[in-house]
N, C-alpha and C positions, 0 to 999 in steps of 0.2 A: 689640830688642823681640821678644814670644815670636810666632811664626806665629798664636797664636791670636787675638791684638791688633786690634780691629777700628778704632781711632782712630790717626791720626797725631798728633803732636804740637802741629800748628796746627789740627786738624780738633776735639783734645779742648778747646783752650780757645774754637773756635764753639759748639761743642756745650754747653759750660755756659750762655755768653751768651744765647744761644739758648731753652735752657730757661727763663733767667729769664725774660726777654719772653716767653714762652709761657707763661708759670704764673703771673706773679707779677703781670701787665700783660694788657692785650687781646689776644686772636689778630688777628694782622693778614693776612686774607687776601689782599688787596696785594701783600705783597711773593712772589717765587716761589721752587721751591725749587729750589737752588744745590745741583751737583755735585761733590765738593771732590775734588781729589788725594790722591794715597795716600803712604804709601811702596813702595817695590817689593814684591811677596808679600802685600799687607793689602787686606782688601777695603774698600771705598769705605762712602761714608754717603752720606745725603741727606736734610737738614735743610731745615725752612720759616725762614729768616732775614728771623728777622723783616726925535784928534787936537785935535784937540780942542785947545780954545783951554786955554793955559799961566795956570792964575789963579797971580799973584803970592801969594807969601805970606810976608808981615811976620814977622820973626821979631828976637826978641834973639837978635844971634852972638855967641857967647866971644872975648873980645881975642886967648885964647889958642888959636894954630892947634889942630886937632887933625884927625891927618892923615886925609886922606878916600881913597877906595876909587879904586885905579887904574881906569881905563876900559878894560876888555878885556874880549872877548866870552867868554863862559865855554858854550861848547857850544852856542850859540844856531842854533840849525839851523831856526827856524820866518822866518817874513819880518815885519817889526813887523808889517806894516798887521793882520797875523791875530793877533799878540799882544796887539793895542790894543782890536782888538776883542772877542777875548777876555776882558781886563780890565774893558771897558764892560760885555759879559754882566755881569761878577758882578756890578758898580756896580749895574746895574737891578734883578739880583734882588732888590737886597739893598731898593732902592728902592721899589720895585712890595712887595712882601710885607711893609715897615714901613706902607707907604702905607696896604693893604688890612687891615692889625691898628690902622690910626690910632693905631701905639704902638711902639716902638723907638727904635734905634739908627744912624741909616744913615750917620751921620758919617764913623765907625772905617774899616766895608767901602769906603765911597767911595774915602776916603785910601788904606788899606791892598791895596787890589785887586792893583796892582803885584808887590808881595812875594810876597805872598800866590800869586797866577799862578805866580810862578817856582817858589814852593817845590810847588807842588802838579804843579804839569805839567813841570816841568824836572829838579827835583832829590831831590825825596823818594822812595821805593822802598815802595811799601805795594800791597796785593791789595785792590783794594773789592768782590769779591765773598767775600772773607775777612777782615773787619778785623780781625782776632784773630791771623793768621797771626804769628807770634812774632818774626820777625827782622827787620820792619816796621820804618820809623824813626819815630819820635814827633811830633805835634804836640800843643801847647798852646796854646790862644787863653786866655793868663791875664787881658786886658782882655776878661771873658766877656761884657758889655756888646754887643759888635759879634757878636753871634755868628752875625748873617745872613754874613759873611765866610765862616766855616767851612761854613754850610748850603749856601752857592752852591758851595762849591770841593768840597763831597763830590756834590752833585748833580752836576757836571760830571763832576767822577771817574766817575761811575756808580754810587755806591753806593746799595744796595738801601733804605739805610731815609731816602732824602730823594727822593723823587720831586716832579712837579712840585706834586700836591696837598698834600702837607706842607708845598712854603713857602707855598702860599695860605691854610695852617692857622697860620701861623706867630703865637706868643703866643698859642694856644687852646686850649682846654681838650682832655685827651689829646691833644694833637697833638706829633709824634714832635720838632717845630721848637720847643723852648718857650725864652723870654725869656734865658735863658742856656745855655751846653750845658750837658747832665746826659749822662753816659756812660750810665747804667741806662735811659735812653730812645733811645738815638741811636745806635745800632753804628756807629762812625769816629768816636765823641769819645769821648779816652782819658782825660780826668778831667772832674768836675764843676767846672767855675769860676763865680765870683758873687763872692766880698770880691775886694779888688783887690788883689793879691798874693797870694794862694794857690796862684795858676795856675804863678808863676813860681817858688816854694817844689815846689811838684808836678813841677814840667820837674827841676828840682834830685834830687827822690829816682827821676824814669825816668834818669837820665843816671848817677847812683848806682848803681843797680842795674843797669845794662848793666857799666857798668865792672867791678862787683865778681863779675858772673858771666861777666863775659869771663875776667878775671883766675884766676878759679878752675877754668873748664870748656875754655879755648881750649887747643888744642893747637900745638906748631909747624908741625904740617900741615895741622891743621884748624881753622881758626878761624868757629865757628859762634854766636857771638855777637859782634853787628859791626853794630851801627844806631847812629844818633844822633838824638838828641834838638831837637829846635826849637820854636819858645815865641814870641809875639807880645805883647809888654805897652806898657802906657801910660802919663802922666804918673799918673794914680792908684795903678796898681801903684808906682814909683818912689817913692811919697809913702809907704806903707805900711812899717811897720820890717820886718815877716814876711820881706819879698821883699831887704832889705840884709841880714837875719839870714845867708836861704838862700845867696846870692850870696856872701857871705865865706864859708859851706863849700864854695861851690861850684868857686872859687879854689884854697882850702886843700885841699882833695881831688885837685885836678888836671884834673875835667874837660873835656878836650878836644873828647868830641863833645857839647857843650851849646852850643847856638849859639843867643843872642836877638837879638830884634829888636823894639827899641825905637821906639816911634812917635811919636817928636818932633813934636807939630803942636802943641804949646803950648795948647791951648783947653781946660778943663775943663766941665763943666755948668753953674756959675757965671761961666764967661768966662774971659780971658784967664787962665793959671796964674802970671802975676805978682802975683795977690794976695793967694797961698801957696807958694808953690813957685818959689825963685832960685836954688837949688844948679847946682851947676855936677855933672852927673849924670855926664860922660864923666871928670874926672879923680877924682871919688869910686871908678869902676869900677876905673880905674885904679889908685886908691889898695888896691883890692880883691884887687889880681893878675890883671884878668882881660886881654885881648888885644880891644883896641875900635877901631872901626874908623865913620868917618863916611861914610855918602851923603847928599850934599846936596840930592840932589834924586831925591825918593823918589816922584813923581809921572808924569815919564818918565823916568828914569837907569834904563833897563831895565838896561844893561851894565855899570852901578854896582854895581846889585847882586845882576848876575852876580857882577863882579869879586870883592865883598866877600866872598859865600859861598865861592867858591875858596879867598882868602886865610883864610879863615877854619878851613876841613877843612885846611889844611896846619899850623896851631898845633895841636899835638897833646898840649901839656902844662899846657894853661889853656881855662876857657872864654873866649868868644867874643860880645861885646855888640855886635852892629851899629846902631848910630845912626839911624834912618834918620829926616831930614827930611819931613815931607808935607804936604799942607793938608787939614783936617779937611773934608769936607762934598767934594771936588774937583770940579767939573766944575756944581756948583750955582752960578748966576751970581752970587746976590742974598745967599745966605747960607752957603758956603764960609767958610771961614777965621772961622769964627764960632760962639757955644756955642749958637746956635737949632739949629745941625743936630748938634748931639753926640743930643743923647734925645732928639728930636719927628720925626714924618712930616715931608717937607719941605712939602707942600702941595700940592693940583692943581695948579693953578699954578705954583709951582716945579717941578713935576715936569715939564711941560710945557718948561718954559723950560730942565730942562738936558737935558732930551730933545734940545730945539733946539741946546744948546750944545755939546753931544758928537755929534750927528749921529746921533742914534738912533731910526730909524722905526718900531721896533717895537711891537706891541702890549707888554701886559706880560704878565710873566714869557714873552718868547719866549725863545728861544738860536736864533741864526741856524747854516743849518745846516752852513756850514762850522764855526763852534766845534764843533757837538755833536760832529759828523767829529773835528773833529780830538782832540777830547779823549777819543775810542772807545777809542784806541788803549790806553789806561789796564787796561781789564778783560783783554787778551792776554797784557799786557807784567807786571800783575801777576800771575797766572797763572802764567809765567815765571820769575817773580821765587820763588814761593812753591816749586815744582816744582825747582829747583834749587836750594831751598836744603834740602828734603827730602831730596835724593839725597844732598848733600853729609853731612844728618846720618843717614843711612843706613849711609851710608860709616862713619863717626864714632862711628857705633852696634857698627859690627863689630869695632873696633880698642880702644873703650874702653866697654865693656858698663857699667861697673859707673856711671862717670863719666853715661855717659847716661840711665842709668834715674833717679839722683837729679836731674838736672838736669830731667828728665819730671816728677819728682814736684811737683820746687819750682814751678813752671810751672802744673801743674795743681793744682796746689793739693791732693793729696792727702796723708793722716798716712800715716806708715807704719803697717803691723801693729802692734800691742800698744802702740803709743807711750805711751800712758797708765798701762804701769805702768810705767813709768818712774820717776813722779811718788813723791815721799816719801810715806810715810802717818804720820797723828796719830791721836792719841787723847786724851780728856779728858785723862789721865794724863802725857801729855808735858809735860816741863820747856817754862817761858813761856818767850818769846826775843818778840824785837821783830820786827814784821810785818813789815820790811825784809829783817831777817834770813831770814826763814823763804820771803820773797819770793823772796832769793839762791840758796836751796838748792831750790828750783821752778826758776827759770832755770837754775840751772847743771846740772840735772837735765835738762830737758828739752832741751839743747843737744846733749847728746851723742848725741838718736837723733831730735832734728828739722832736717835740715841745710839747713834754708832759715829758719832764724829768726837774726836780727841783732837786733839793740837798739842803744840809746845813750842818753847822761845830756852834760847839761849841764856837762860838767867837774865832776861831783858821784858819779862810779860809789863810792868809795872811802866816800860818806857815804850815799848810798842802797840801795849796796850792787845795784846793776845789774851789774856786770862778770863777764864770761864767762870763768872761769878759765885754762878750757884754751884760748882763741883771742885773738890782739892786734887792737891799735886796726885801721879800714880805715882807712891815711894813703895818699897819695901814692907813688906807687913800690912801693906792699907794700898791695895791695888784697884 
């Protein structure tokens, strides 16, 4: 990068985000403004960015084993009693902020809290004072329905655009928390979900795209694209063809680091999912090529699914479906395991009573202050996280100039110089040809000086004439 360069690489894709919410949405004076890292030699910027009692739960089990997740501690260095409580925080948020919009979702998060805890505080590598930082690993809430889940777990994070006012605004009009995540509203939700399977179609092309610019940009000394992909879906995603579409590519590509997690608790809006939905979902996976793995007990098998995540990052040539067991509503005494707590408030009253049942004195929306403690540690460590991966492409920068300015460009989204005449030109006077055709000689035009454009057909390129001449399929092994 030239000394005159005032953006780093993670600083230019805040910096658009940023813009947008500041041009295109309200200023939010709220949030403050964040001093980003650099690379070595460039100068800085400074943007406004923007125990509980065990409810049983009834399940239909498969005649057919299907092997569940060893029990082994996977790095668990915190002590339960303060992960349990941790867990409870999000339950509440997610509780208190459906309660106070008399309109959501608090089913999904209830259930979900578990997972959800590990993968935000234990295992994922992300900057929440930079959610844009590039090398960040991905989340997807494709069951975008629960998306108090994701709003508690970025508010714990620290990140800037969920404060405690935003979930009390949650489902309101401009408010940064609305009914589903929208990326264009929310910096730390990296796609918009709402149909039920879209989200896990969308994990499918971030886990794509890492792959295929590891593949192109990694070196054997420097390997600077290296994140994975994670994605939370539900019996509705499962029921949607979009999401068995994405899943057979996702297979047949190879993805290794696409890891889901499925949230088995049977209960639809309508009730029990036996009165649509009997497939047997873990050997269909199978049937798919992916590497699937059961926790049975998704509720406290905290070390379940430790274990599963483990086994999961060591299958490196398939993705990765983890099962996970839960009960919808959890820790709700009266209506748990039931479709009243999938979309409604649960009620003063029930709120009361699994206050009672989880042992939760707090007012609402508190975080007691050992959680906020300990979930601080997030803004250093991503920090850290970001800071070292600069220097690394720093490094990376010096040794392969050319490789990284494209790889900057595809990133940020810039054309290059002149790219536009690239393009053919017509005139009245040009012989007719079929729009397909004429369509081919635009792509295959503009392939050779945009080197961040891909495409694909339907197993149709040869009839619609989509195919990129000079470059082969992205298969498996040869990305």
């Amino acid at each position: 990068m030239a000394s005159t360069s005032s953006l780093t690489l993670s600083q230019a894709l805040l910096a658009r985000a940023v813009s947008h919410h500041a041009t295109e949405h309200r200023r939010d004076s709220r949030l403050s403004p964040v001093s980003l890292p650099t690379f070595s030699g460039l100068k800085s910027i400074t943007s406004t960015a923007t125990r509980a009692t065990t409810a049983t739960n009834c399940r239909r089990v498969s005649s057919r084993q299907v092997r569940a997740a060893a029990v082994e501690t996977l790095d668990a260095t915190t002590d339960t009693s303060l992960v349990e409580k941790s867990i409870n925080t999000i339950r509440f948020l997610a509780i208190d902020a459906v309660e106070k919009a008399n309109s959501g979702h608090p089913g999904l998060p209830m259930g979900c809290a578990p997972m959800g805890h590990i993968l935000y505080d234990e295992v994922m590598r992300y900057n929440p004072k930079n959610p844009y930082w590039f090398n960040r690993d991905r989340f997807v809430l494709s069951a975008g329905h629960g998306c108090m889940l994701q709003y508690a777990l970025l508010h714990l994070a620290g990140y800037d655009s969920v404060k405690e006012e935003d979930l009390k605004s949650f489902r309101q009009w401009e408010s940064r928390t609305p009914g589903h995540p929208e990326n264009f509203e929310t910096p730390g939700v990296e796609v918009t979900t709402g149909p039920l399977g879209q989200g896990i179609a969308n994990a499918v092309g971030l886990a794509l795209a890492e792959k295929h610019l590891a593949a192109r940009y990694n070196k054997p000394d420097s390997e600077i694209v290296d994140h994975y992909t994670y994605v939370i879906l539900g019996d509705g995603c499962q029921m949607e063809g979009i999401s068995n579409e994405a899943c057979s590519l996702a297979s047949h590509w190879g993805l290794g680091k696409l890891i889901a997690f499925y949230d088995d608790n049977h209960i639809s809006i309508d009730g029990d999912t036996e009165i649509a939905f009997t497939e047997d979902v873990d050997k269909r996976f199978e049937g798919l090529g992916w590497h699937v793995i059961w926790v049975k007990n998704g509720n406290t098998g905290y070390d379940e699914i430790r274990a599963a995540i483990k086994e999961a990052k060591a299958v490196k040539d398939k993705p990765t479906l983890i099962k996970v067991t839960t009960t919808i509503g959890y820790g709700s005494p009266n209506k748990s395991n039931s479709y009243s707590v999938h979309g409604s408030a649960l009620g003063a009253k029930e709120v009361d009573a699994t206050r009672q049942n989880l042992g939760w004195p707090y007012e609402p929306f508190h975080v007691p202050d050992d959680v906020k403690q300990h979930w601080s540690r997030h803004t250093p460590a991503g920090a850290t996280f970001e800071a070292e991966w600069n220097a690394k492409f720093a490094e990376y920068e010096k040794k392969y100039s050319e490789e990284a300015a494209e790889l900057k460009s595809i990133i940020n989204g810039v054309l290059p110089a002149g790219w536009e005449k690239a393009l053919p030109t017509y005139t009245p006077e040009s012989p007719a040809d079929a729009t397909r055709n004429l369509s081919q000689q635009n792509l295959n035009a503009l392939a050779k000086v945009l080197p961040g454009l891909l495409g694909g057909s339907a197993d149709l390129a040869s009839s619609n004439m989509t195919l990129l001449k000079m470059f082969g399929d992205f298969q498996k092994g040869h990305s």
